[in-house]
N, C-alpha and C positions, 0 to 999 in steps of 0.2 A: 504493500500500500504506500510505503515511502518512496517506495525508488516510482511510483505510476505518478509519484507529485501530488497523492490525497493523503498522507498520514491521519490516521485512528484518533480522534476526540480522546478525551478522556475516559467516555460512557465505552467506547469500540475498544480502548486498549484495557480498561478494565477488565473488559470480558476476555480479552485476548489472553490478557494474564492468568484470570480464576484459570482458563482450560488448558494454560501453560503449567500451570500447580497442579490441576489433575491431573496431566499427561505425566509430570515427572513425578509423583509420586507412585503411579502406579507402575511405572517403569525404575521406583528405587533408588530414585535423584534426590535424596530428602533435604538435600542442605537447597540444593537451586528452587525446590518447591516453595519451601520456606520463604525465600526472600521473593520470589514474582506471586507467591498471595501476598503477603507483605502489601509488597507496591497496591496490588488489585483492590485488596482492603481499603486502601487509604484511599483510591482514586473513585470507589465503587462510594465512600463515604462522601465524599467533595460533590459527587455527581447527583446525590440520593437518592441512590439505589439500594432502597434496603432491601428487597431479595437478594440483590447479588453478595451484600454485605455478609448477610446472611451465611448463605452458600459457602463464601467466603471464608469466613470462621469454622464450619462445619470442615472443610477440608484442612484446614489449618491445625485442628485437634487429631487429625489424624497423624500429620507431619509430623506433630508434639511426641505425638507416642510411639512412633519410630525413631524421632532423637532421644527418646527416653527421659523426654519431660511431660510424668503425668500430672501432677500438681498443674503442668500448663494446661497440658488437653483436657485438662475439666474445667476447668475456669471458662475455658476457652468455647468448650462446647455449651458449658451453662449459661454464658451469655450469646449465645447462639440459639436456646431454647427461649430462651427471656423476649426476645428480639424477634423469633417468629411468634412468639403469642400473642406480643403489642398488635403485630398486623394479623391477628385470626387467621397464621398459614398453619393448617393442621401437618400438611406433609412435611413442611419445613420444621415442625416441632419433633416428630414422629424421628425426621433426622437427625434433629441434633442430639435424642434424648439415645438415637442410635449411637453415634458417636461419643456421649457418653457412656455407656454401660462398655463399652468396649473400654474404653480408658479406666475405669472402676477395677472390672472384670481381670485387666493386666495388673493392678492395683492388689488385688487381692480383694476387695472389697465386694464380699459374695452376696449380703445380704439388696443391700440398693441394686444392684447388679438386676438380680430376681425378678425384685421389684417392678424394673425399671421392661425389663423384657418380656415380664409375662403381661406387663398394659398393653405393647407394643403385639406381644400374639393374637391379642383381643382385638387389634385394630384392624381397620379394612385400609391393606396398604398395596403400594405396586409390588410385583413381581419380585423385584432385585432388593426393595428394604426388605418383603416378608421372607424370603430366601435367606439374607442376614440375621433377621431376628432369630432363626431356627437353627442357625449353624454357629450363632454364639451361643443359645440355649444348652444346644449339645456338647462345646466345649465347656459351659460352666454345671453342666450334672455328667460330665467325665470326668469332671478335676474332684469332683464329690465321692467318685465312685457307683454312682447312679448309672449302672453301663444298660439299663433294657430302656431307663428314660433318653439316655445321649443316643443308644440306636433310632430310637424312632427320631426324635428333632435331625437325626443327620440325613435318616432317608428322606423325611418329608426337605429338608434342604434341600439335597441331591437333586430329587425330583423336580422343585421348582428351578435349581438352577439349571438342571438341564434342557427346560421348557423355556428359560428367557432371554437366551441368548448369551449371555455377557461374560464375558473370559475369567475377569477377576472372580465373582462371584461362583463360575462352575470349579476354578482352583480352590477355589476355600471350603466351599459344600464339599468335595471329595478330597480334600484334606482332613477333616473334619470326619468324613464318614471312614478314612484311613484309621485315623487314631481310634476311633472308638474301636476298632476292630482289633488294633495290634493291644489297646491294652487290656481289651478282654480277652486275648490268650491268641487271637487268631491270625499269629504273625502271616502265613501265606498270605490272606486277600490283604492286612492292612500294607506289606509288601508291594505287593500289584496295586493297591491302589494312590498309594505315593510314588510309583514310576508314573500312574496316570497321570497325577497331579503336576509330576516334572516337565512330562511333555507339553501337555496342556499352558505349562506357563512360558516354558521356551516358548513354542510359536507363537506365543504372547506378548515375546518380550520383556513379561514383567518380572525383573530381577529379583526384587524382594521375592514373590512368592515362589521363585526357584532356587533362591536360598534355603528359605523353611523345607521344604520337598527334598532338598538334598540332608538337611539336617536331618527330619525325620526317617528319611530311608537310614539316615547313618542309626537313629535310633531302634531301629528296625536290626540292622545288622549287628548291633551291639546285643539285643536280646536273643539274638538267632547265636551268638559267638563267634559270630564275623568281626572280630575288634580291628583287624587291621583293616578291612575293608570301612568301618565305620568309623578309624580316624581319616579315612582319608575323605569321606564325605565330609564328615565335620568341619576339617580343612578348608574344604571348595566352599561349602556354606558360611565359614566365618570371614574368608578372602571379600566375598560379596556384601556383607555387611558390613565389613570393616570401610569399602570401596563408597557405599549407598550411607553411610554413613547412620547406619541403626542401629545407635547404642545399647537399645534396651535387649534387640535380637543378639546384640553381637555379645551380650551379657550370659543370657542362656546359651549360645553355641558355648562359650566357655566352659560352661559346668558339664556339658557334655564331650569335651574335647578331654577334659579333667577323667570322667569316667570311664573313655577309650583309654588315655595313658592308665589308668590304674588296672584294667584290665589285663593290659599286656605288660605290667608287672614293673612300669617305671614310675615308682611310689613318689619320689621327689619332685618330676616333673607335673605329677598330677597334682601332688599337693601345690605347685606351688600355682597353677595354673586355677585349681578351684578357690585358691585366694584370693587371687585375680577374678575371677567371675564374680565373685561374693562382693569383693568393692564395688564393682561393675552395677551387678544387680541392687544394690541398697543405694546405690546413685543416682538410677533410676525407675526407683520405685519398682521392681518389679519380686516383688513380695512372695512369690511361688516361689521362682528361681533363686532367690538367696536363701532362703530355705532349704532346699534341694543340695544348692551348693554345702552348705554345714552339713547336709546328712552327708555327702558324696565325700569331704573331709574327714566327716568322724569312720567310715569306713576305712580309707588311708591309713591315718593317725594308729586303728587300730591292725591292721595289717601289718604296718611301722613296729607296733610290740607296745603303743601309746594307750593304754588302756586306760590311763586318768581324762585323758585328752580326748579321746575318742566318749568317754562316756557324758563329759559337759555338753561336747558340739551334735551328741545326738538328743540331748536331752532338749539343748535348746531350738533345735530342727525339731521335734516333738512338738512342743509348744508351738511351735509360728505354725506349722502343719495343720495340727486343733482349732486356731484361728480362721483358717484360710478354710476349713471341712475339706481337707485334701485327702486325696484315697493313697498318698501315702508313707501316710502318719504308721502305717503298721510297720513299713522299714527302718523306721526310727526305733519302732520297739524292739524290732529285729537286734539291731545295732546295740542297743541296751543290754539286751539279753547276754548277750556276746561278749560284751566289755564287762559284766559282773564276773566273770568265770575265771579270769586269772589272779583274781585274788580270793576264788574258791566261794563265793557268796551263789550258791547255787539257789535258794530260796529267794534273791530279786533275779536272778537268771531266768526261773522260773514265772514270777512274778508278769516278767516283761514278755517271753516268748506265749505265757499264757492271753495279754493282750493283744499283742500281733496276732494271734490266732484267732480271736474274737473279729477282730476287723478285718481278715480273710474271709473268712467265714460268712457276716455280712453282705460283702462283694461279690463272693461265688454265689449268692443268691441271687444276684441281679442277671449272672449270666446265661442268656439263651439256650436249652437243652441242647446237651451234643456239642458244646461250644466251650467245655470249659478245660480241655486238654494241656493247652497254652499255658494258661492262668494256674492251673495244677503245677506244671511245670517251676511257673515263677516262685511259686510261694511253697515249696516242698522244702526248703529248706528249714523254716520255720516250722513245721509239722515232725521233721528229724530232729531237729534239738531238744523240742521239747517231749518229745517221746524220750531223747537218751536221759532228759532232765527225770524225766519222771520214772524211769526202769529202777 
């Protein structure tokens, strides 16, 4: 439009910019998103346009929580919901209360979370929000351990994303219906369904969410005993975040990059790597993953021969776990159990593996007949201790 001798008003480069902020976010540009909504904001505010303003903010909180500023993305999106209410836009609140729960939900913050998605289920919404509302549904009753509630919110996902077209949105529904699957035991399809998930993003272009996909497959191959092949995923996946500049992702790739080196038996490197993730994640708010991180060290620690050590950093993973209703708080008991035993205290050894066992237990009840082979698998070691505890 410059070089034809009509450059863009303010009103035409405002808009130019919001769809420059969508394109580079979805494509994993987080820092350049950041600064042309920026600009868009301010220009969309001089011109007033308050939808666009609107809109505006609503992707802006997205930006926030892949730079791993959640405290931003909800201010951010709250006054995004505030601001479509003033003008009676339902769809524009509907969005931005989307974009909130998502920011919450990384937050750790389960309860408003709920809340805030199950108004949004009740709502008569387009295609591509109500396809969202059901495919974070289903990540926040997987992170519960609610594995027959997260099945159905991921197929009903699935389903509408594969009926609406839109790239982002069919990555995320079959991400989403991947995890549920590998952590209810059934590594083959959540396997297959995160190769889906890769492809789908590659001819997408969208870098972020071919990051997550190579992560999770590494997840994937770390549960199968593929540790070499699942540092090497970790790797590609944290290269890409570190690149896109998504601190909060690049937080959790660490705790997993941590759990591949501990695997394959380089205790120092893992430790010092999940200390790293643990600053990382309490940086930016991401409340699971530092979490995670302390149980993934107190494992270490006790491998190490660190039994004082390892039994504080699981205790205190316990706790934030409890907090968060994570499905798994029973590893931390695991951990516990394990760390009373060298100094002969077999009655909280007991104590603790009889807890992990209660919250297995639990969980295996959520999963689908015939589906629980996996998850038998996972959690058999917990069911061997405490049998030797108690022989």
């Amino acid at each position: 439009l410059a070089a034809a001798g009509a450059p863009p008003d303010d009103a035409d480069r405002a808009r130019l910019d919001h769809l420059g902020g969508v394109v580079m976010i979805r494509s994993g540009r987080i820092g350049e998103a950041r600064a042309l909504l920026g600009r868009a904001g301010e220009l969309a505010r001089r011109v007033a346009d308050a939808p666009l303003a609107i809109d505006v903010e609503i992707e802006l909180a997205s930006a926030h929580v892949a730079l791993g500023d959640l405290a931003g993305a909800i201010d951010t999106a709250r006054r995004a919901i505030a601001a479509a209410r003033q003008l009676g836009d339902a769809l524009r609140v509907a969005r931005g209360e989307l974009a909130l729960a998502f920011a919450l939900m990384r937050r750790g913050v389960v309860a408003e979370t709920a809340e805030l998605l199950d108004g949004l289920a009740a709502a008569a919404l387009p295609p591509v929000e109500r396809g969202t509302v059901h495919r974070n549904r289903a990540w926040l009753w997987l992170k519960q351990g609610e594995f027959a509630a997260a099945h159905a919110e991921a197929e009903r996902a699935l389903a509408i994303a594969r009926g609406a077209g839109d790239p982002t949105l069919l990555v995320l529904a079959v991400s989403a219906r991947a995890a549920v699957a590998a952590e209810s035991g059934d590594l083959a399809a959540g396997r297959a369904l995160h190769e889906e998930a890769l492809a789908l993003a590659r001819r997408a272009s969208l870098r972020r969410a071919e990051a997550i996909a190579l992560a999770n497959i590494g997840e994937s191959c770390l549960d199968d005993g593929a540790h070499a092949r699942a540092l090497q995923c970790f790797g590609e996946a944290l290269s890409i975040f570190i690149d896109v500049e998504d601190r909060a992702c690049e937080g959790d790739c660490r705790v997993n990059v941590g759990r591949a080196l501990a695997a394959l038996g380089d205790l120092a490197a893992a430790a010092a790597m999940l200390e790293r993730a643990h600053e990382l994640c309490e940086a930016t708010g991401r409340a699971e993953y530092a979490a995670l991180a302390r149980l993934h060290l107190a494992e270490v620690r006790l491998a190490q021969g660190d039994a004082d050590a390892a039994r504080a950093l699981a205790g205190d993973a316990r706790t934030r776990l409890d907090q968060l209703r994570s499905h798994a708080a029973w590893r931390a008991e695991h951990v516990l159990a394990r760390a009373a035993l060298p100094s002969g205290d077999r009655e909280r050894a007991r104590y603790h593996a009889r807890r992990a066992l209660e919250l297995i237990d639990a969980q295996r009840a959520q999963l689908r007949v015939g589906a629980t082979d996996g998850f038998d698998r996972a959690t058999r070691p917990v069911r061997e201790l405490l049998a030797t505890l108690e022989s």
